[in-house]
C-alpha positions as CSV (number, residue, x, y, z in Angstrom):
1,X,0.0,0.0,0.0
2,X,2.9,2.6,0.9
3,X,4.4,1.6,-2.3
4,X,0.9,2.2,-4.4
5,X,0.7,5.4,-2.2
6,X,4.3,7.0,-3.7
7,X,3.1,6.1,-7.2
8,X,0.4,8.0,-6.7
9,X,2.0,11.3,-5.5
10,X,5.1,10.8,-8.2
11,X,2.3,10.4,-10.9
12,X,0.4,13.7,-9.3
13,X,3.8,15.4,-9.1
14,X,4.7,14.9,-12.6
15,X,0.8,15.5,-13.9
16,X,0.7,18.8,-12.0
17,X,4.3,19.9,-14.0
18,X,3.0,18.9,-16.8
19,X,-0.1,21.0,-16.6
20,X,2.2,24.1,-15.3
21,X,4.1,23.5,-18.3
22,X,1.2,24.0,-20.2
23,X,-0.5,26.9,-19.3
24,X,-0.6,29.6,-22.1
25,X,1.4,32.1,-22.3
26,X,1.0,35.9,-22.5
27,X,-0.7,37.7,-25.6
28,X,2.2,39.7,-27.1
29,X,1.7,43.2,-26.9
30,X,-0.6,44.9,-29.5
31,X,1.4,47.0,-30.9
32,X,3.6,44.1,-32.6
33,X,1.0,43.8,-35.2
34,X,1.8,47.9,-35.8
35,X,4.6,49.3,-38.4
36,X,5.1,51.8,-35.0
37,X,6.5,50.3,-31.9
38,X,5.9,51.5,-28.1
39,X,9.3,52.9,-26.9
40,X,11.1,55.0,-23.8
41,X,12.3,58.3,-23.8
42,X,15.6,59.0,-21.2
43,X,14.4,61.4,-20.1
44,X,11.8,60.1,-18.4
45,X,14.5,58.7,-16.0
46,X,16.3,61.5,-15.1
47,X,16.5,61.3,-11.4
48,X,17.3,57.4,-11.7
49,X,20.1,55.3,-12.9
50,X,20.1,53.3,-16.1
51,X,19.8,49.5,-13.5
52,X,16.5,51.5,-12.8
53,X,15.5,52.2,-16.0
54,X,16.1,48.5,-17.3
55,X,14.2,47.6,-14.6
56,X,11.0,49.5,-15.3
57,X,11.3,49.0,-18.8
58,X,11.2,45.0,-18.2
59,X,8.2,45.9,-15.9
60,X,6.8,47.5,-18.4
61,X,7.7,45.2,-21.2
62,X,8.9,48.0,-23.3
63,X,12.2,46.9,-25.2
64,X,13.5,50.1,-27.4
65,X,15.1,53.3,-25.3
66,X,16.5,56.6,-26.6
67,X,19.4,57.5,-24.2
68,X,19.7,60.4,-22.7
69,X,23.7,61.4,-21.7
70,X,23.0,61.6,-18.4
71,X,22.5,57.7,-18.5
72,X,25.5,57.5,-21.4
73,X,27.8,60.7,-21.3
74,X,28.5,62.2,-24.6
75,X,32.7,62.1,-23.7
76,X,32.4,57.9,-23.0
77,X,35.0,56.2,-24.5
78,X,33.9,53.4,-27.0
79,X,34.8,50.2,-24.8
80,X,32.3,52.3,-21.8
81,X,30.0,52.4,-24.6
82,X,30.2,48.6,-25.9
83,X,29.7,48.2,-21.4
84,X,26.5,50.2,-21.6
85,X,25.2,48.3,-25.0
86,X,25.8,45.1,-23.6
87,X,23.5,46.0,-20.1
88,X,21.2,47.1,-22.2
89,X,21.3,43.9,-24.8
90,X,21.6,41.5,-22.0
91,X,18.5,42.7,-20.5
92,X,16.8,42.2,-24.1
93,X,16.8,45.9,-24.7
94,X,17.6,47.8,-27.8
95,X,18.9,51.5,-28.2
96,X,17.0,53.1,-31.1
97,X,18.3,56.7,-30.9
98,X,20.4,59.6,-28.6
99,X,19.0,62.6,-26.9
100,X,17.5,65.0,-26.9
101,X,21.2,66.4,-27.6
102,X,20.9,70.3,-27.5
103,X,23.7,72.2,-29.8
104,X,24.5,75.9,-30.2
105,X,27.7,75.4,-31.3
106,X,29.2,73.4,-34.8
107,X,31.7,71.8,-31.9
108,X,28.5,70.4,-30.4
109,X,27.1,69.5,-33.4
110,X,30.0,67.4,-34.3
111,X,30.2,65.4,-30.7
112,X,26.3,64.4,-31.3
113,X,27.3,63.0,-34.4
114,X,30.3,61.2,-33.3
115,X,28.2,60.1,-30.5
116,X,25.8,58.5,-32.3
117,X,28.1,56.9,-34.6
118,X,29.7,55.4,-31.6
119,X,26.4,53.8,-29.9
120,X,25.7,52.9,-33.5
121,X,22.1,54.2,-33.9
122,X,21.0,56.6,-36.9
123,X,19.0,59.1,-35.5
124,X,19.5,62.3,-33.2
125,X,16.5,63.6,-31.6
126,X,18.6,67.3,-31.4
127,X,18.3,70.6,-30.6
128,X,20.0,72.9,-32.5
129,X,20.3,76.5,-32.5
130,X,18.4,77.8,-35.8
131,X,21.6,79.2,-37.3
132,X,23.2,76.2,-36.8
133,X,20.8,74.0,-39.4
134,X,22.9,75.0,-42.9
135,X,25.5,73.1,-40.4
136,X,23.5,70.3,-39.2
137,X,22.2,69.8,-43.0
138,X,25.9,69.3,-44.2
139,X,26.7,66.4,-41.3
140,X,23.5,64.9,-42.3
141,X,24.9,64.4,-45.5
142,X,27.6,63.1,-44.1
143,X,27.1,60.7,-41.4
144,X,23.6,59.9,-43.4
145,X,21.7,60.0,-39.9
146,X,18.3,61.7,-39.7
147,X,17.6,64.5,-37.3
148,X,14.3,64.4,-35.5
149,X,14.0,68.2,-33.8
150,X,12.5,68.0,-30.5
151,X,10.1,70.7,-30.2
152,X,8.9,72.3,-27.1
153,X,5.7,74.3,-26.7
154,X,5.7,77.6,-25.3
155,X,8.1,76.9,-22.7
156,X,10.9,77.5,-24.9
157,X,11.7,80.3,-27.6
158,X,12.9,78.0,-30.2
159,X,10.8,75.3,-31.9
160,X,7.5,75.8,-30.1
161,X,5.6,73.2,-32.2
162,X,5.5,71.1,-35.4
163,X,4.8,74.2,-37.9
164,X,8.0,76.0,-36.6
165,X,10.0,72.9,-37.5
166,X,8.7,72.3,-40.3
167,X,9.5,75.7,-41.6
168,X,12.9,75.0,-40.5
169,X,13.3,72.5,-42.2
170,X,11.2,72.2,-45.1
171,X,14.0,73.3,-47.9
172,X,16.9,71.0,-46.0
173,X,17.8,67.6,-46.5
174,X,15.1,65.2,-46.5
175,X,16.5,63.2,-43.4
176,X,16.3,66.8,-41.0
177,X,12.8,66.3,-39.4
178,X,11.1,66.4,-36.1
179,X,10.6,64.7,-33.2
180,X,6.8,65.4,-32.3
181,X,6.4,66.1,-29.3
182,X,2.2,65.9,-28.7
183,X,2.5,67.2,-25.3
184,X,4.5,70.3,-26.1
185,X,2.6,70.7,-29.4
186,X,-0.9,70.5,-28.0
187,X,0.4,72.9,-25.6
188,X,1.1,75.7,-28.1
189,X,-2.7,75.4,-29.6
190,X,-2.2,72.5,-32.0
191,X,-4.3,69.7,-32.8
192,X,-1.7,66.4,-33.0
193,X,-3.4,64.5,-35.3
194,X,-4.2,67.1,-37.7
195,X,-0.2,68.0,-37.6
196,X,0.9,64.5,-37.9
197,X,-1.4,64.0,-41.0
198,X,-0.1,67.6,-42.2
199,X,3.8,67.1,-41.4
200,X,4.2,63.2,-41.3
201,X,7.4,62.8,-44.0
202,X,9.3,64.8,-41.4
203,X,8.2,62.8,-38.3
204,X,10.8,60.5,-37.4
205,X,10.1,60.4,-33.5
206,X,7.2,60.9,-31.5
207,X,6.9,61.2,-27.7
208,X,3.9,60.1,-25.9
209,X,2.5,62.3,-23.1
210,X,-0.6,63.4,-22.1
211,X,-1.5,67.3,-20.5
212,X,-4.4,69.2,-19.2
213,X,-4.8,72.0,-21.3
214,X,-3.9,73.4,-25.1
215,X,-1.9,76.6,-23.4
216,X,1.1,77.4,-21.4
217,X,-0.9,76.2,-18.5
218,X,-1.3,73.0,-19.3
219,X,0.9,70.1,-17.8
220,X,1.7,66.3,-18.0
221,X,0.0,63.9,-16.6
222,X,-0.9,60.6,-17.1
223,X,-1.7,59.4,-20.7
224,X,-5.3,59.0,-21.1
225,X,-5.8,62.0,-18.4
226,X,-5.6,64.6,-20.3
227,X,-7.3,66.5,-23.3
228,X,-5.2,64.8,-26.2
229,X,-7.1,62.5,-28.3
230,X,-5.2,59.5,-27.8
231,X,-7.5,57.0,-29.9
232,X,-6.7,59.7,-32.7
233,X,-3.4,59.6,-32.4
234,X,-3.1,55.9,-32.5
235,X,-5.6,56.2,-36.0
236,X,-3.4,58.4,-37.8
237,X,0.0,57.3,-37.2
238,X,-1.5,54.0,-38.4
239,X,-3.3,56.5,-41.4
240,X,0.2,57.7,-42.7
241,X,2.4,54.8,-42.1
242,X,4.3,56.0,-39.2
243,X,7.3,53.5,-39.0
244,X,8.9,55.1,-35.9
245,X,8.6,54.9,-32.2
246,X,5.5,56.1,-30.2
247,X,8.2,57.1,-27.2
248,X,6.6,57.6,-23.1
249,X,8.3,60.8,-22.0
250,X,6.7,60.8,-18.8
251,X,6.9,64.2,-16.8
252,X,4.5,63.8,-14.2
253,X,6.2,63.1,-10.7
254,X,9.7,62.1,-11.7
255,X,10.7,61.7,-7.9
256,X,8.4,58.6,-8.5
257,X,7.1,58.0,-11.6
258,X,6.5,54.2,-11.8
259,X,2.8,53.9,-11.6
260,X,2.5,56.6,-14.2
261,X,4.7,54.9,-16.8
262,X,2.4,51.6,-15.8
263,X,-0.6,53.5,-16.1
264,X,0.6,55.5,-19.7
265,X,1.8,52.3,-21.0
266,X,-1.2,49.9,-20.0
267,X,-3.4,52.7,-21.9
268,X,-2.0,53.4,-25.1
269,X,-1.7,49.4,-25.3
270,X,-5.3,49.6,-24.7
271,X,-5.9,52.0,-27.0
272,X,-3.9,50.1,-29.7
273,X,-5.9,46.8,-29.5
274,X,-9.5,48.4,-29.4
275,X,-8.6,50.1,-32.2
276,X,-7.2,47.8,-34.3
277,X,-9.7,46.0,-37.0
């Protein structure tokens, strides 16, 4: 009987493996059936180290990160940036651009470039000094990067919203565009999806971020809390064939933004998959 008894409990054991082994797994995110993907801005980690940031992202399940050079300083030597790749890479996370890199001199221009060459991604999100774009035009040319020009409401003299860049830009190289910025922009008076329709061969990046109102007053918060209209968003980037990221810049308590980021990420992924056909 004793013997019958432990061939009852082996059999259970290995039955009850069996079944653990089985159990589905989860859906992949929606936004792998999109020509966009769902990304992380830097900056949204300012006050925390990059062991943090992988962190979160993993959390998160978010695996493409534009770094910022607080995380990656711009004066790193190559073999301290092959470290940094291979944290990032061992933690199944890709690096898909630098920045936001400001410039206002050609010297500064010159060590974004070399940067990026050096972490081995092909697009700047930048901020350069608007005498300085004949400059930037003729490294674009050179490296063969593209530019994406964060802009940055009313909070800042230069590039206030998609229109300014795009006037900026408009006659340079093909591969100087914008980083959209649908906070900032909708912040300046803009409607986001009528700009992304309007200016889309010149989007390269856009950063996700909700805010409260269309004016100097409003501020970030949570995406889906705000005013923007995110389903809209979501419709047209799909509408033009956006192949970028759709990057969380999350501004909204930065001393301790992790529910946030779960909460912004959670909704556009929600907003992705009811509004996919």
């Amino acid at each position: 009987m004793k013997k019958l008894a432990v061939i009852l409990i082996v059999v259970m054991l290995v039955g009850n493996v069996a079944m653990a082994q089985r159990k589905p797994a989860p859906q992949p995110a929606p936004e792998t059936k999109e020509l966009f993907d769902i990304a992380m801005a830097g900056y949204t980690f300012a006050k925390f180290d990059i062991d943090k940031t992988i962190e979160t992202m993993k959390r998160a399940d978010v695996h493409d990160l534009c770094i910022k050079d607080f995380h990656l300083p711009l004066k790193s030597s190559q073999d301290e940036i092959d470290s940094f790749l291979k944290k990032l890479e061992d933690n199944g996370i890709r690096s898909y651009a630098v920045g936001p890199l400001y410039m206002k001199y050609e010297v500064e221009v010159d060590r974004a470039f070399e940067y990026a060459k050096k972490v081995g991604v092909k697009l700047i999100v930048a901020v350069p000094e608007y005498d300085l774009l004949p400059y930037v035009d003729k490294k674009v040319k050179e490296y063969g990067f593209n530019i994406a020009i964060h802009l940055h409401g009313p909070d800042i003299n230069k590039y206030p919203d998609a229109k300014d860049v795009w006037d900026h830009v408009k006659d340079l190289d093909p591969r100087i565009g914008m980083c959209l910025d649908i906070g900032h922009d909708t912040r300046n008076g803009n409607d986001v999806v009528k700009d992304i329709k309007k200016y889309h061969s010149r989007v390269f990046d856009v950063h996700l971020k909700d805010v409260t109102g269309n004016t100097g007053n409003g501020y970030s918060v949570e995406v889906g809390r705000g005013i923007i209209d995110i389903p809209g968003v979501v419709k047209m980037l799909r509408k033009v064939k956006y192949t970028g990221m759709l990057s969380l810049e999350h501004e909204r308590n930065m001393d301790n933004p992790f529910m946030g980021i779960a909460e912004s990420i959670g909704y556009i992924r929600g907003v992705i998959a009811a509004t996919q056909k």
